[in-house]
N, C-alpha and C positions, 0 to 999 in steps of 0.2 A: 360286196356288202360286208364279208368277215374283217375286211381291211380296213372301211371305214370304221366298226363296231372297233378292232385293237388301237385307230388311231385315236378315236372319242374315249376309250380307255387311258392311252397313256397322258393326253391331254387332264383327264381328270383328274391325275395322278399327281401333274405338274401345278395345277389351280388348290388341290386340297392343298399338299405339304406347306408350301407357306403358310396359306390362312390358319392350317393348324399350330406351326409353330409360330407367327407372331402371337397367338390367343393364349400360346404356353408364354411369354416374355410380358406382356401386357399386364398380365393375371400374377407376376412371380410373387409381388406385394401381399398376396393372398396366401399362399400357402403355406398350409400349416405344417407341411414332410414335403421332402425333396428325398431322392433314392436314385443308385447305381448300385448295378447288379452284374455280377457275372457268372455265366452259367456253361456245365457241360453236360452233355446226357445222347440219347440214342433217338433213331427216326426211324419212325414203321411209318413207309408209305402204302400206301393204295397199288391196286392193280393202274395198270396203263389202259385205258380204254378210248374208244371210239375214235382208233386208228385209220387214217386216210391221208393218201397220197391224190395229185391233182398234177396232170403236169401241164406245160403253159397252151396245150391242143387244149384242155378240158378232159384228159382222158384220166378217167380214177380209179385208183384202187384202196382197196380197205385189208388191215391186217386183225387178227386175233388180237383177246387182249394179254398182255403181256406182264409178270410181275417183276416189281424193281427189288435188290436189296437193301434189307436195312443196313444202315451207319451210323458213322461216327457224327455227332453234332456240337457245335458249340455257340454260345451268342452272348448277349450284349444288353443291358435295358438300361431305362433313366424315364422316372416318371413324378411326378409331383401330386400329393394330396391337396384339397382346399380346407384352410382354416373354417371357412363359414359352412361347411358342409365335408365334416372330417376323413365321411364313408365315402366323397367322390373323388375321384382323382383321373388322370390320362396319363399314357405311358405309351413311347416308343420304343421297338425294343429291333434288332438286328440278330439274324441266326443262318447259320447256313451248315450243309450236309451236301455228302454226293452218292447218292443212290444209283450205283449203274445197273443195268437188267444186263446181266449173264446170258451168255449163250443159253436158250432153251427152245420147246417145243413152239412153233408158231404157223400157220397157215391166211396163205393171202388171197383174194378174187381180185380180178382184176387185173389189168397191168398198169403200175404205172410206178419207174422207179426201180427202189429193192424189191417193192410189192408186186411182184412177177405172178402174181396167180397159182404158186403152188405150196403144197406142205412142205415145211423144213425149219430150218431154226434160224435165229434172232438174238442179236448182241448186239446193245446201243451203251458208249462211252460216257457217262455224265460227268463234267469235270469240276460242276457246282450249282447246289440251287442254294440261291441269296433269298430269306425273306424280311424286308422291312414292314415292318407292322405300327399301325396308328389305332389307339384303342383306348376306347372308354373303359373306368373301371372304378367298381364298387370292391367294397371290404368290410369286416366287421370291425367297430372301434377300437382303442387299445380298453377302455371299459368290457365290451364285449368276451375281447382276447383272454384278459386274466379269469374269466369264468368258462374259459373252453383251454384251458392246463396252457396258455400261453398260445397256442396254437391262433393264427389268423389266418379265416380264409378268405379268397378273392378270385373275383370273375372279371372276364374282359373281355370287350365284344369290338370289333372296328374290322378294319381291312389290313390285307397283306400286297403289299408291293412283290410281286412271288418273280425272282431274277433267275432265268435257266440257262446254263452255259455246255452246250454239247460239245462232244467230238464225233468219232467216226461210229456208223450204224454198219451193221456185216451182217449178211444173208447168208447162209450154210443151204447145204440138202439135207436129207434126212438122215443119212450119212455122217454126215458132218465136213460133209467138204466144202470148202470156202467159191460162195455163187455172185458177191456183187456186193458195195458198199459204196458208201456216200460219206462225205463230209457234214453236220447239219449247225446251223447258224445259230446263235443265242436269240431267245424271248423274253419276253416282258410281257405278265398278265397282272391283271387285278383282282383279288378275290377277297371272301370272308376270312378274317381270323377270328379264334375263338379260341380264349386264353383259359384257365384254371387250374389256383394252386392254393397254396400252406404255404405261411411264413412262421418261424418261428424264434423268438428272438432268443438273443446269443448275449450278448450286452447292452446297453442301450441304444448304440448309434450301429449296432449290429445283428443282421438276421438273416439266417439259413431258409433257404427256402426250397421248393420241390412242385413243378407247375406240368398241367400239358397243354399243347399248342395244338392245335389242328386248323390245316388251309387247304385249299384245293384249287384250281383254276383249268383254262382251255386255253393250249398253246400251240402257235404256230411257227414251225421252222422250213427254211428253205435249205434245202440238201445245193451239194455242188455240181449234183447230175440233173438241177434246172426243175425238181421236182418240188413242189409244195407240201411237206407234212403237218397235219393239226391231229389232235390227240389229249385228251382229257387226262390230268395227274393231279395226284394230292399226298397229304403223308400228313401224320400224326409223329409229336415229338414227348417223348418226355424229357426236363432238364433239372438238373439239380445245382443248386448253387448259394452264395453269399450274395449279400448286400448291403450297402451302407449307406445310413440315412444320415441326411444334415439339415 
């Protein structure tokens, strides 16, 4: 069932992004701002929860939850306003981070995998999470603007295409001596994004801005020791950046 549920995910994935970007091409006659943006800033993810291993008997294990750290993030936007409705606009935007979880405390039930059934520690290699984001967005006018000291603010609501690219997972003892590790595969899930910032402008065809991102999703890797891992993750971003409107 989870495979069919990730396949009807990336499937929807493949069906939205065009329909969305031919409806931004169709519509360009319309808009009244067009915007490229680029930004850098930091990422507080979530704890790692609702840890499980399966391997191909059916035999599961579940681990603790585990926290990742924050990092370095940087990304990417281009979104267009509508002339006949100034406040609406849609925006794609691209950003990626790599939050690895550091050796720490973690305990497993179960056998299956690294999730050997006992307390001891946990270090998993993340080499990147990509998210493409499709989102609707409202704003306050540039009338508005100039009655709030320049400052414009705006909200965005749609989905993230959330890309995770693993390396190696290592199980320790309590100790800290090296008990068992695995390879794990990349994922692709689909989840909410939910954008919110300040733009403030700089010049006319130019504006600073300062936004935060938050997405989450349920992803599934297959390790190299034949085991199945899924596992809940998400992160909040703040990014700071320029942009230029044409």
């Amino acid at each position: 069932w989870r495979r069919r549920e990730m396949s009807f995910k990336k499937l929807a994935v493949f069906l939205l992004v065009p329909v969305f970007s031919l409806s931004m091409i169709f519509n360009q006659s319309a808009f009244a701002e067009s915007y490229i943006g680029l930004g850098l800033g930091v990422s507080l993810p979530q704890d790692v929860t609702d840890i499980k291993g399966t391997t191909a008997a059916g035999v599961a294990g579940t681990g603790t939850d585990v926290s990742a750290d924050d990092a370095f993030s940087y990304g990417i936007k281009a979104g267009h306003y509508f002339n006949s409705v100034p406040w609406f606009g849609v925006e794609m935007n691209i950003y990626q981070r790599d939050n690895d979880v550091d050796q720490q405390t973690a305990t497993a039930t179960g056998t299956a995998g690294i999730l050997n059934g006992t307390a001891g520690q946990l270090k998993v290699d993340v080499n990147s999470v990509t998210t493409i984001g499709f989102l609707a967005m409202v704003r306050a006018t540039e009338e508005q603007s100039k009655n709030l000291l320049n400052l414009q603010p705006y909200f965005g609501l749609g989905f993230g295409v959330n890309i995770i690219d693993l390396g190696e997972a290592s199980t320790f003892t309590a100790a800290g001596a090296a008990n068992g590790s695995t390879n794990l595969e990349s994922d692709t899930n689909v989840g909410i994004l939910v954008s919110a910032g300040l733009n403030y402008k700089i010049y006319d065809n130019l504006k600073a801005y300062g936004e935060y991102k938050y997405t989450d999703g349920s992803f599934e890797s297959k390790g190299s020791d034949g085991v199945t891992y899924e596992y809940d993750a998400g992160d909040s971003n703040l990014m700071f950046g320029v942009a230029y409107n044409f």
